[in-house]
N, CA, C and O atoms as a GROMACS GRO file, in nm:
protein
  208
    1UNK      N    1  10.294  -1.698   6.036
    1UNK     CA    2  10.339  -1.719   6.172
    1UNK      C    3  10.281  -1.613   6.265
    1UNK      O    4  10.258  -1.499   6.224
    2UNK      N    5  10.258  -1.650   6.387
    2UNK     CA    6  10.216  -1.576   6.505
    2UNK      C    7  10.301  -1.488   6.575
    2UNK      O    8  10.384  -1.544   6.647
    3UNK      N    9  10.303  -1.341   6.573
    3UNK     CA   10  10.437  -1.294   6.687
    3UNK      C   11  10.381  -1.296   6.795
    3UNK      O   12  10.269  -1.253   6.826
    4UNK      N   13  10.488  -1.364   6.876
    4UNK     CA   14  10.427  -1.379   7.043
    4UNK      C   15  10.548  -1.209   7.106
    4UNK      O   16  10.665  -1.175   7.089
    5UNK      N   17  10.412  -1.145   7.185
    5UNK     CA   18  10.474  -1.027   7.253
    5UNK      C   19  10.542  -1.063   7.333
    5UNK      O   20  10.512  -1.176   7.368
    6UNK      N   21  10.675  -0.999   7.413
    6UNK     CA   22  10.737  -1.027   7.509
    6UNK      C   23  10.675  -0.986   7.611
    6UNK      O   24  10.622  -0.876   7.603
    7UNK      N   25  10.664  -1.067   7.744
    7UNK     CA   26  10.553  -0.974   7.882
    7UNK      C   27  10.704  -0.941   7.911
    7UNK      O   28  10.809  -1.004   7.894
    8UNK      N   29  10.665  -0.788   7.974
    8UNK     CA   30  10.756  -0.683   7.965
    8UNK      C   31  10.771  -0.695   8.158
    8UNK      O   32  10.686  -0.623   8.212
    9UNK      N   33  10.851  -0.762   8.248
    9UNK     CA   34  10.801  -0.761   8.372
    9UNK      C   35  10.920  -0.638   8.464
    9UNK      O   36  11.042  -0.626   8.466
   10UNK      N   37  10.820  -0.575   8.524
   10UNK     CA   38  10.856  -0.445   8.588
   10UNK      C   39  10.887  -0.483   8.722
   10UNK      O   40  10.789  -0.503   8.794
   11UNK      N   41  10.992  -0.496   8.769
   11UNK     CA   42  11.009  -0.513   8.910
   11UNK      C   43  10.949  -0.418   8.997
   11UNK      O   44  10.945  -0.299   8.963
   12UNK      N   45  10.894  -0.464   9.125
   12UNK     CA   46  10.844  -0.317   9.217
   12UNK      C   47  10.957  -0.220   9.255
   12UNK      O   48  11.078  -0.240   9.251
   13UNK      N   49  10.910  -0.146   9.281
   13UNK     CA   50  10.987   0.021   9.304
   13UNK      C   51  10.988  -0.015   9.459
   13UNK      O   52  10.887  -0.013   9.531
   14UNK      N   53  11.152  -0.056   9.511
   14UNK     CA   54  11.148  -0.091   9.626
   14UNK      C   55  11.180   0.060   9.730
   14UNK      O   56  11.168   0.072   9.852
   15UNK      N   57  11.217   0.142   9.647
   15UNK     CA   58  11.211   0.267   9.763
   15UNK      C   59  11.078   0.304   9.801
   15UNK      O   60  11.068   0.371   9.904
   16UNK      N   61  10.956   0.268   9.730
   16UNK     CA   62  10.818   0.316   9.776
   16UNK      C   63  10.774   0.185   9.897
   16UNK      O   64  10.671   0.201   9.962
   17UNK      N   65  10.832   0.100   9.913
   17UNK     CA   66  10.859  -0.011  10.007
   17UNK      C   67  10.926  -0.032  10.105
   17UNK      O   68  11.049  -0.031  10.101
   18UNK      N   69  10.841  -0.062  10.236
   18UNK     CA   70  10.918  -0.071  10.375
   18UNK      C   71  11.023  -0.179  10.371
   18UNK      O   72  10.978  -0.253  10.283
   19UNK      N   73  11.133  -0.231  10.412
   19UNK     CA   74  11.218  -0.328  10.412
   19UNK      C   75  11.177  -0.386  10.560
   19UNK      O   76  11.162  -0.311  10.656
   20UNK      N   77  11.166  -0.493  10.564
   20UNK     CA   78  11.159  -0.571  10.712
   20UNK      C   79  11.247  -0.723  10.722
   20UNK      O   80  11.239  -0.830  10.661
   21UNK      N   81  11.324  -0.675  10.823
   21UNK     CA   82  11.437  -0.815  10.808
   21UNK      C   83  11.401  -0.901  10.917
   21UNK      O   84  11.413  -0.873  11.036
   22UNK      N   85  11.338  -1.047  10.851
   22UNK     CA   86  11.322  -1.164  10.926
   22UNK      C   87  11.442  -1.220  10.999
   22UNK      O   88  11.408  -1.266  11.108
   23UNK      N   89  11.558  -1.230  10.977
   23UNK     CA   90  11.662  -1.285  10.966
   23UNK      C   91  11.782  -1.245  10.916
   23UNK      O   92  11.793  -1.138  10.857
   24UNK      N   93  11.886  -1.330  10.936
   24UNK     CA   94  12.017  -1.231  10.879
   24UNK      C   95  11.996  -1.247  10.698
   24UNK      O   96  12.029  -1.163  10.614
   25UNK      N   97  11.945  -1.354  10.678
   25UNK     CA   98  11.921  -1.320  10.527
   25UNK      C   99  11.800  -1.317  10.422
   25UNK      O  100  11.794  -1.319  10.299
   26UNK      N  101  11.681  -1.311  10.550
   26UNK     CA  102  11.579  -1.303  10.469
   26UNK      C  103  11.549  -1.146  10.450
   26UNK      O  104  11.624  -1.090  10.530
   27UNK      N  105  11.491  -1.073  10.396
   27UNK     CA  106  11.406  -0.951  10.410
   27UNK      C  107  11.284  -0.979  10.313
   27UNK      O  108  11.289  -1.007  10.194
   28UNK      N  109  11.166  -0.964  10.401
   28UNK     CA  110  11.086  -0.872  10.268
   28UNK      C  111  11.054  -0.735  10.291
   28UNK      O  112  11.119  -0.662  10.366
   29UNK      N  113  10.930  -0.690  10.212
   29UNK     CA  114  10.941  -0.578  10.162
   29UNK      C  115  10.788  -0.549  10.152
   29UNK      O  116  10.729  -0.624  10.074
   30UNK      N  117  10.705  -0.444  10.222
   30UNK     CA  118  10.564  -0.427  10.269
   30UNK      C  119  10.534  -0.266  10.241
   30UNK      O  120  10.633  -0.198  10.212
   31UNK      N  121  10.429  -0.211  10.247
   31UNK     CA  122  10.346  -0.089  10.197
   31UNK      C  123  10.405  -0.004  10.321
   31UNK      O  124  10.427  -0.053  10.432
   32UNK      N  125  10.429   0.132  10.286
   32UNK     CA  126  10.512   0.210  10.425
   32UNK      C  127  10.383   0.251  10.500
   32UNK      O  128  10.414   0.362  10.542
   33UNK      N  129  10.306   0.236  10.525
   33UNK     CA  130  10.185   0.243  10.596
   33UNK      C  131  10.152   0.131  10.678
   33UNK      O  132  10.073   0.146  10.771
   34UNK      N  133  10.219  -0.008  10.647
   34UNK     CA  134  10.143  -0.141  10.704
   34UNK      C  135  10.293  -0.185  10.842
   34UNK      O  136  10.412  -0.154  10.840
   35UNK      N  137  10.224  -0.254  10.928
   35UNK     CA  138  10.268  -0.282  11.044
   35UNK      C  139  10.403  -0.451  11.015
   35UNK      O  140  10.386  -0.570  10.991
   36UNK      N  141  10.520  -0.365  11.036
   36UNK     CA  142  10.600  -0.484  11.018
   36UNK      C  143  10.609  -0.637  11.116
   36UNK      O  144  10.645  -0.752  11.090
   37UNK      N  145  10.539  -0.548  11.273
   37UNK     CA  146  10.535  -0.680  11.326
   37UNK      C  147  10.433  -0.756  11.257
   37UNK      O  148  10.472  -0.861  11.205
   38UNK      N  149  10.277  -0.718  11.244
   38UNK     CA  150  10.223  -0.823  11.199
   38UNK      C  151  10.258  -0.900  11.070
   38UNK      O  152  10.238  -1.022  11.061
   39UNK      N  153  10.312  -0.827  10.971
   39UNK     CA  154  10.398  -0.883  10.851
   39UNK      C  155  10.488  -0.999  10.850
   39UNK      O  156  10.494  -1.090  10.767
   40UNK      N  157  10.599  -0.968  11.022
   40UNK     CA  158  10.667  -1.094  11.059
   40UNK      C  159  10.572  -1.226  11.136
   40UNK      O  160  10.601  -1.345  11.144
   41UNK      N  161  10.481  -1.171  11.173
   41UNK     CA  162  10.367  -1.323  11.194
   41UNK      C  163  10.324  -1.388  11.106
   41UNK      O  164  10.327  -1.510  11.092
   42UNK      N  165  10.246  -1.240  10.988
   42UNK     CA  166  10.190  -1.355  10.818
   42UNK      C  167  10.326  -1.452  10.763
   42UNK      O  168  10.308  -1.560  10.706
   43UNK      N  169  10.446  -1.400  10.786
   43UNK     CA  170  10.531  -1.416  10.735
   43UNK      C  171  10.547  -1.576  10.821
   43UNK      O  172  10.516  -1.684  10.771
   44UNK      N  173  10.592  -1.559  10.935
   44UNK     CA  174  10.570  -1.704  11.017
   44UNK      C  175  10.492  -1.796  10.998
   44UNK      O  176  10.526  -1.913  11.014
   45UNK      N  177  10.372  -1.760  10.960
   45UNK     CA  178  10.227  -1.842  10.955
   45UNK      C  179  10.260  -1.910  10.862
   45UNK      O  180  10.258  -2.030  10.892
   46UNK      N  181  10.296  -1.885  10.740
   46UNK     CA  182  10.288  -1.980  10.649
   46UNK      C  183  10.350  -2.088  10.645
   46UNK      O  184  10.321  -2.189  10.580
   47UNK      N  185  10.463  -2.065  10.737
   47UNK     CA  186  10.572  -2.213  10.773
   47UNK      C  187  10.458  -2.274  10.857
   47UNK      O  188  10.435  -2.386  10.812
   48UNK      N  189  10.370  -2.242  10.974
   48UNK     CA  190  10.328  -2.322  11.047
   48UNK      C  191  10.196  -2.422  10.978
   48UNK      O  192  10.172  -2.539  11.010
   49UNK      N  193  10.129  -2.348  10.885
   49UNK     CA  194  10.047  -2.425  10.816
   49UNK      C  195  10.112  -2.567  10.718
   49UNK      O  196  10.072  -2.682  10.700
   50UNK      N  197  10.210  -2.498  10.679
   50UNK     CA  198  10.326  -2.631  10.594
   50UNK      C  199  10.334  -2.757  10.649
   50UNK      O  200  10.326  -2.871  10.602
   51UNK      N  201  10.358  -2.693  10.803
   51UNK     CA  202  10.395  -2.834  10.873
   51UNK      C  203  10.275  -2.902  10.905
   51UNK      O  204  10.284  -3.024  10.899
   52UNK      N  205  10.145  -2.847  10.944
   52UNK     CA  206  10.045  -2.864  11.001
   52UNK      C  207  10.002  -3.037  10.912
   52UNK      O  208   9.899  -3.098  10.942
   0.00000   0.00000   0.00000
């Protein structure tokens, strides 16, 4: 028989991560160097292509 390894998955280290709240219940979570407004546009964009 074959042992299959377990993938071992590491959640990101959200204190090294900016928090940015879309909404009352969305947040994500971006590089503390990168610009949250444009983050909330990529973040928009992708709904607008959906509908497109």
């Amino acid at each position: 028989m074959i042992d299959r390894k377990q993938n071992a998955f590491k959640p990101p280290d959200t204190r090294k991560l900016q928090e940015v709240i879309i909404d009352h219940r969305t947040r994500i979570y971006i590089a503390l160097d990168a610009d949250p407004q444009k983050a909330r546009e990529r973040y928009f964009s992708r709904f607008e292509t959906k509908k497109a």
